[in-house]
Structures are given as structure tokens and as C-alpha cells.
N, C-alpha and C positions, 0 to 999 in steps of 0.2 A: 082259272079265270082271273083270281088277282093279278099275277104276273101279267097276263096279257094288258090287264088294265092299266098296270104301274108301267109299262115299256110303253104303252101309249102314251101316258101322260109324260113320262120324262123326256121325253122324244118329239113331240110334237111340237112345240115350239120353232122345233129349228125344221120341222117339214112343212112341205103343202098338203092343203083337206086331202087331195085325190092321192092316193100313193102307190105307189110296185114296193111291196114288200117280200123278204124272205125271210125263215127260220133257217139257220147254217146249223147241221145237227140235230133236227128235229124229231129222232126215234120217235115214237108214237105222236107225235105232234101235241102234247101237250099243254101247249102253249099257242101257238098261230092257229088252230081250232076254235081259241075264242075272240082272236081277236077279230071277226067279224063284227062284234057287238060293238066294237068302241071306234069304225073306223067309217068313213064316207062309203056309200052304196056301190060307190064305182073306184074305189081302188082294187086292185087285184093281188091276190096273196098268194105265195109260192113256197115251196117248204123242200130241202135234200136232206140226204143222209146217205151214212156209207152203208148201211145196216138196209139188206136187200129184202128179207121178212118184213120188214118194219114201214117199207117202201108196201111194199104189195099188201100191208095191210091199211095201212094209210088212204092207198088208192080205192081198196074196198068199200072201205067204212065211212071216210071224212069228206064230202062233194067241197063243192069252189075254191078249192087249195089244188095247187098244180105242183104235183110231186114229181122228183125226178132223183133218181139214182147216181151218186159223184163216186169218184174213188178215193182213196185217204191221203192220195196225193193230188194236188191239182197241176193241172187247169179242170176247172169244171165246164160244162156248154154250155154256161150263157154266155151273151154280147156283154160287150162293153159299157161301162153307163147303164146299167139295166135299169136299179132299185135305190129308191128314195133313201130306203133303211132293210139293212140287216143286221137282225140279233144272234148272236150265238150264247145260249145260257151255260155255262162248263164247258165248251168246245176244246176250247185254249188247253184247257188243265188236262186232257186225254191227246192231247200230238205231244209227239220230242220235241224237244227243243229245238233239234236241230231244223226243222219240220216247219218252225212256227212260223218265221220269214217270209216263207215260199206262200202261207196262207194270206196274211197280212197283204203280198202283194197281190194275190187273186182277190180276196175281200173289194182291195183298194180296185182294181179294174174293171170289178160286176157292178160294181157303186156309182150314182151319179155325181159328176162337181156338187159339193156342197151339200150330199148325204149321209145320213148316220149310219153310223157302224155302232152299237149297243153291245157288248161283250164281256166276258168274267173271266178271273184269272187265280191263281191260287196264289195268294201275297202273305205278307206275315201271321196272319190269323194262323195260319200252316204250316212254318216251316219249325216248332216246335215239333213238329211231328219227324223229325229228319235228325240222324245223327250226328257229329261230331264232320266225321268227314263227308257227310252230305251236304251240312253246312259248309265246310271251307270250301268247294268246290261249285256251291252255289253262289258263294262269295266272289268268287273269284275267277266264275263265270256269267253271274247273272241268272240262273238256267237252274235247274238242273229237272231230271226226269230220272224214275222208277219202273222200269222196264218192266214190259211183259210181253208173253212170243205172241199175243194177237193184238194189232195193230188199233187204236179209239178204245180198247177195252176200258171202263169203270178200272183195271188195276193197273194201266199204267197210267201215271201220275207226274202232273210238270207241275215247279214251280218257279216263279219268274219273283224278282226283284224288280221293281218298281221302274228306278232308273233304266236297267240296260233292257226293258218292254219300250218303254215309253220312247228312246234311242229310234225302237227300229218302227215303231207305231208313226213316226214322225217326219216319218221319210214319207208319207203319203196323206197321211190327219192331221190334224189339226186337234191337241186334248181338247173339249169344251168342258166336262167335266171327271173327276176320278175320284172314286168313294173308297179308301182301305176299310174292308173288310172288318179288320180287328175294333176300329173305331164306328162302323158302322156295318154293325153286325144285319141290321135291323133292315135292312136293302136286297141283299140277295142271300142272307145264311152265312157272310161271312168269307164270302170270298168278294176278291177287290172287282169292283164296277168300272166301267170304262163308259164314255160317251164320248164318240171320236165324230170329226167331221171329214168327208176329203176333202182336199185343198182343191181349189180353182188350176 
């Protein structure tokens, strides 16, 4: 329920009372579950995931969230312009790199002019975790990811540089705000924070 809170409040500013909200990633819904409590009576809240179990228990268990099934590739079926604000909490950090573009511009086209996009990313706090030629290669890509043969799993693992995210985030956002991680561990655990707007 905190997260919900804190994405409320960081976010709200740049929305209006009534909103189209989605969780991008939402396995058991975690998070958009509560944000009922912190948001106007008449916004509407919508939740995917690639994760088909997780879909069908979501649809069971959780009423006025509108769940709906994507594949790990986009385009997903919403329209255009959908939603005030979408959060993705670790989305970013489980697609390739090669991957992450293709999201970035779906994100940017479900999104209204002038909505947020709330997101996490694996930035330095992490990349101690990476070795020698993980590092050059992240360097000197921006990128890099840790493979694994099922596709969103928790073990494959990206991590982005700051610069060449922020590059391709810009081609459609606008930063409003970004928190590294390392420095502000106390935000989301330590991975970097994004608050992106789309541009007009």
C-alpha cells in the first residue's frame, strides 16, 4: 500500500483528479490494488502482464482493475492516448536491451500529451554486481543484459546507464524528475526512479 501511496503522491501533481491509470507489469498486482484508496471515485484503473496465471488470478481475486494479457513484445491493444499515468516498478530491469526501445515507444503511444510515465531501472547502485567485461561492454554500450532462455524472468537482468536511457526516453518525455538509486536508495530500494512526461 506504501508504493501505491508514494506513486500517487509523486505523480500527482503533473495529473488531473480523475485519471486512466495503468500498472505495465503488474504480476499479482501488488501495487495498483491499492491504489484505489488514494485516487478520485471516478478514475479507472487497468493493470497487464505477460504472466498468464497471474492474469487469471488477478481477474479472480482483485474487482475494478481491468486486466488484460500483452505479450513480451509490443504493441499491446490499447488506443492511442489512453492513460493519464503508467508505472512500471522493475519492468525496464527484466527486457534486453535490445527490447527496451520498442517499449519506450509503446509506453509513449498508450500515454496521453502531457502524461506520466513512473518507471525503475537498474543504474549504478548495480552495476557492481557485473564484471570486468560486463562493465566494458556496458560502457561502451550503455546496456547491457544477463540472459536467460525465458523471456521477463526475475534472472534476466538489464542494466542501463543513465545517459544512453535518458537518449532514447527523449525521443518521446520529457525527464520531469530522476532519482539514482545509489544516492537515493530510500525511494524504490535502490534502483534509479524516472518521472517522464510525454511531450505535446
Amino acid at each position: 500500500m506504501l508504493v501505491a501511496k508514494e506513486f500517487n503522491e509523486w505523480t500527482s501533481e503533473y495529473l488531473p483528479k480523475t485519471k486512466i491509470i495503468l500498472e505495465w507489469g503488474c504480476g499479482v498486482s501488488r501495487i495498483i490494488r491499492h491504489y484505489k484508496n488514494f485516487i478520485d471515485e471516478n478514475s479507472t484503473l487497468h493493470a497487464c502482464d505477460i504472466n498468464k496465471d497471474m492474469i487469471s488470478w488477478n481477474k479472480a481475486n482483485i474487482p475494478n482493475i481491468n486486466f488484460e494479457l500483452i505479450e513480451y513484445l509490443p504493441p499491446t491493444h490499447y488506443k492511442n492516448d489512453t492513460f493519464n499515468l503508467v508505472f512500471g516498478l522493475s519492468v525496464f530491469t527484466h527486457i534486453e536491451s535490445r527490447y527496451q526501445k520498442d517499449w519506450i515507444k509503446e509506453i509513449a503511444r498508450i500515454t496521453k500529451p502531457q502524461g506520466i510515465f513512473l518507471f525503475t531501472t537498474h543504474g549504478t547502485k548495480y552495476f557492481k554486481m557485473l564484471n570486468k567485461d560486463q562493465l566494458n561492454e556496458l560502457e561502451m554500450n550503455g546496456s547491457y543484459t544477463i540472459s536467460y532462455n525465458k523471456q521477463g524472468h526475475r534472472m534476466m537482468t538489464t542494466y542501463n546507464k543513465y545517459e544512453s536511457f535518458a537518449n532514447e526516453i527523449e525521443n518521446y518525455f520529457e525527464i520531469k524528475e530522476f532519482y539514482n538509486g545509489e544516492e537515493h536508495i530510500d525511494k524504490v530500494g535502490g534502483q534509479d526512479l524516472w518521472i517522464v512526461q510525454k511531450k505535446i
